[in-house]
C-alpha positions in Angstrom: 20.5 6.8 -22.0 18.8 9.8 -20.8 17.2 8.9 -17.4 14.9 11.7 -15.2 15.2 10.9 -11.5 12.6 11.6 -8.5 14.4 11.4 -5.3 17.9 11.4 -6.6 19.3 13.1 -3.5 17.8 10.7 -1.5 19.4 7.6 -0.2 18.5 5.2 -2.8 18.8 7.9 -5.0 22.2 9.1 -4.6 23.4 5.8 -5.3 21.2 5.0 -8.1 22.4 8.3 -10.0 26.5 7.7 -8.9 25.6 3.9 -10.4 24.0 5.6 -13.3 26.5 8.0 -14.4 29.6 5.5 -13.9 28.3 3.5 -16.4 27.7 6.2 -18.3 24.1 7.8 -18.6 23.1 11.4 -17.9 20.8 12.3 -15.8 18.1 15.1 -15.7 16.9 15.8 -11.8 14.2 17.5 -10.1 15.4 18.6 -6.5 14.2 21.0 -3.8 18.2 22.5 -3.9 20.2 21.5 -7.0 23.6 22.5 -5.0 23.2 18.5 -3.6 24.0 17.6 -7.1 26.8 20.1 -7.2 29.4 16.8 -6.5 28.4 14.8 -9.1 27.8 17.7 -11.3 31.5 18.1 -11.2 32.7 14.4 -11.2 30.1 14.1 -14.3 30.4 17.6 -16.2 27.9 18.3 -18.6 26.0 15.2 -17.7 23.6 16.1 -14.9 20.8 18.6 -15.5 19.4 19.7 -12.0 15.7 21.0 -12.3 14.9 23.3 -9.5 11.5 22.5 -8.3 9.3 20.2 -6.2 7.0 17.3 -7.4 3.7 20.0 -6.7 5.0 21.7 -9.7 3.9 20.5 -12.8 6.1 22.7 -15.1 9.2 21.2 -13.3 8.2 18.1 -13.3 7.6 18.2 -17.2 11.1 20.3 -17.6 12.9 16.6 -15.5 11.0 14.2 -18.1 11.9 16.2 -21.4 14.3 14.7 -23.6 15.0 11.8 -21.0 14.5 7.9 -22.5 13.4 6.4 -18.9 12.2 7.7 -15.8 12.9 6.3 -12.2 11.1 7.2 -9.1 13.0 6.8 -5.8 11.7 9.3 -3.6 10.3 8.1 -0.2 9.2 10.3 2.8 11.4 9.4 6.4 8.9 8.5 8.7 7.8 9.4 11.3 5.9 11.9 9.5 3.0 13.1 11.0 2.6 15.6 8.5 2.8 13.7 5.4 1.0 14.8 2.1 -1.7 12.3 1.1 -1.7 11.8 -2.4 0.9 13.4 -3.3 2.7 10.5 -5.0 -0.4 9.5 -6.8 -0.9 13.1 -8.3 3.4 12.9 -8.8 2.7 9.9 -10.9 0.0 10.9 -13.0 1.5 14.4 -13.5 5.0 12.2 -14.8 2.8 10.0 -16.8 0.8 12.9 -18.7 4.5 14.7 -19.0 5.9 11.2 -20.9 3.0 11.1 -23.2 3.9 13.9 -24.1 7.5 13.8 -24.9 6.9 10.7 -26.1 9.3 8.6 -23.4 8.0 5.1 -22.5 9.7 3.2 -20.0 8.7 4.2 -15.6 10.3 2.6 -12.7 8.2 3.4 -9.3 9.8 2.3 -6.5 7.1 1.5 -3.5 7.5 -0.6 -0.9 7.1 -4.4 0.3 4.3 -3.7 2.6 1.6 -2.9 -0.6 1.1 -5.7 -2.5 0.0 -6.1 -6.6 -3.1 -4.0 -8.1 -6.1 -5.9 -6.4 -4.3 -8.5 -4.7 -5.7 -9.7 -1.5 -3.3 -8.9 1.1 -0.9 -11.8 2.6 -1.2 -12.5 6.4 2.2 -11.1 6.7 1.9 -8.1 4.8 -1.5 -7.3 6.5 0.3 -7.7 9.7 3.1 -5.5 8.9 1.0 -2.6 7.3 -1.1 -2.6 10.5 1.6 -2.7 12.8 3.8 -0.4 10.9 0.9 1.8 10.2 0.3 2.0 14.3 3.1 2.4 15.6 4.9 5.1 13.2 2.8 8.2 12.6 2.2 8.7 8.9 3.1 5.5 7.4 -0.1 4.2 6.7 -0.9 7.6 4.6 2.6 6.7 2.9 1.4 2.9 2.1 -2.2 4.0 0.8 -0.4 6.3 -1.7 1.7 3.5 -2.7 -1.4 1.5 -3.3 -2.8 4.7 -5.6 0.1 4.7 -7.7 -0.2 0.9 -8.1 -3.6 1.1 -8.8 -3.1 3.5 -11.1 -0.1 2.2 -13.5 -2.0 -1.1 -13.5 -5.2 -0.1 -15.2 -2.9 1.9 -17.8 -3.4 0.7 -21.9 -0.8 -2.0 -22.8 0.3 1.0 -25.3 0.6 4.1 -22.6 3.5 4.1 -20.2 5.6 1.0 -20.0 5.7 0.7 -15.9 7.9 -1.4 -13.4 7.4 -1.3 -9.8 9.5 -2.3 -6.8 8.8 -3.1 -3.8 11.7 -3.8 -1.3 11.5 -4.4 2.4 13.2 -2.1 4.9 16.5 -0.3 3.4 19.7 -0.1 5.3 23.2 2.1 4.7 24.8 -1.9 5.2 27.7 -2.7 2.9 26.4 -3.7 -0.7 27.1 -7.8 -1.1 27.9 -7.3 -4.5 26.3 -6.8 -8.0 23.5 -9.1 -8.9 22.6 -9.8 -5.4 18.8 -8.3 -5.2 16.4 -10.3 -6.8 12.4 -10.5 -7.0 10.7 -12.9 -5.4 8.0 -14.1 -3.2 10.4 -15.2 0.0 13.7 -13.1 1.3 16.1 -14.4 3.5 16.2 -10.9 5.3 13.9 -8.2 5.3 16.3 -5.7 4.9 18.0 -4.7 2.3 21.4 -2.3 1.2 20.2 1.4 -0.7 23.3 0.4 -2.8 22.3 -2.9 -4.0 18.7 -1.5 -4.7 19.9 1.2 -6.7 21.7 -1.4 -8.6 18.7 -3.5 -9.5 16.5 -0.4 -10.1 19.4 0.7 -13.0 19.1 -2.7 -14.6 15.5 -3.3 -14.0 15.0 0.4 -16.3 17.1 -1.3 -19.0 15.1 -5.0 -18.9 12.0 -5.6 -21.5 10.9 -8.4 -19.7 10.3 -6.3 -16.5 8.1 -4.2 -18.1 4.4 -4.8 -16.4 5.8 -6.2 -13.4 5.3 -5.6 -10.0 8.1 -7.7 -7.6 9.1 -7.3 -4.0 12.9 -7.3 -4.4 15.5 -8.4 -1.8 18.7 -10.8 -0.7 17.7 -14.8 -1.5 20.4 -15.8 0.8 
């Protein structure tokens, strides 16, 4: 499979494409600097295309999603950010989704976050209560969570025949030592609320390859 990442030299990202290429996909790219990808561009040869480019441009973004099967988005903004672009996931997402259309690829993995809930879902207590505190306290976060919220918004009211979506939504991520394949799960209750990049990335490549996860929107984390 032919997968375009957002965010692969990220920290989810970098594992998710290592993950992704081991087991032997290829990868198309869109990075600020494709000399990040120089490493696996090596280790990988002739299996990672490196788009030069930033999410604001459209013709990029459309050269990442051509001749790819899936798409996965695992950017995410380190906060604080004070400065932080409103919107500009939302207009990333619809830009992608025209871009799929049309090349014709069907299958989208968003990764968002555990503190925005499902499409017009009342929030929980608990995810109210972290949103606003988060929100508060770390400057740009709440911009961060309404765009998540967009996006959500906006893959939910999509035709059962456009773009077959899957979001994500794990809690806080942490370089801690992966516990193992198979070990992130969705649910409704977590035994932690953080969460190994590695062990993320490792759900997010399955979850891209599972039917029954398409139209889903999970938090994802360790049971036990």
């Amino acid at each position: 499979m032919i997968i375009a990442v957002f965010g692969a030299t990220g920290r989810t990202g970098r594992h998710f494409a290592r993950l992704a290429l081991e087991q032997g996909h290829s990868l198309r790219c869109l990075v600020r600097t494709p000399d990040k990808l120089a490493d696996l561009q090596a280790a990988f040869p002739g299996r990672v295309v490196a788009v030069a480019g930033s999410f604001a441009d459209a013709a990029a973004v459309d050269a990442a999603v051509y001749k790819s099967d899936a798409v996965v988005y695992v950017a995410g903004w380190a906060v604080p950010a004070p400065d932080y672009p409103r919107g500009v996931m939302a207009r990333l997402v619809e830009t992608i989704a025209a871009s799929m259309r049309a090349h014709n690829v069907r299958r989208l993995l968003f990764q968002a976050g555990a503190a925005v809930g499902r499409a017009h879902e009342p929030a929980t207590c608990a995810r109210w209560l972290a949103r606003a505190a988060v929100g508060a306290l770390v400057s740009g976060a709440e911009a961060q969570f309404a765009d998540n919220a967009s996006v959500i918004a906006f893959l939910a009211g999509l035709g059962e025949n456009d773009v077959e979506w899957i979001v994500t939504r794990p809690g806080m991520l942490s370089e801690m030592p992966s516990r193992g394949p198979g070990s992130v799960s969705a649910g409704d209750w977590f035994a932690t609320w953080t969460t190994a990049y590695v062990d993320v990335a490792e759900y997010t490549l399955a979850a891209i390859q599972d039917n029954s996860k398409v139209r889903t929107n999970d938090m994802i984390g360790y049971k036990e």
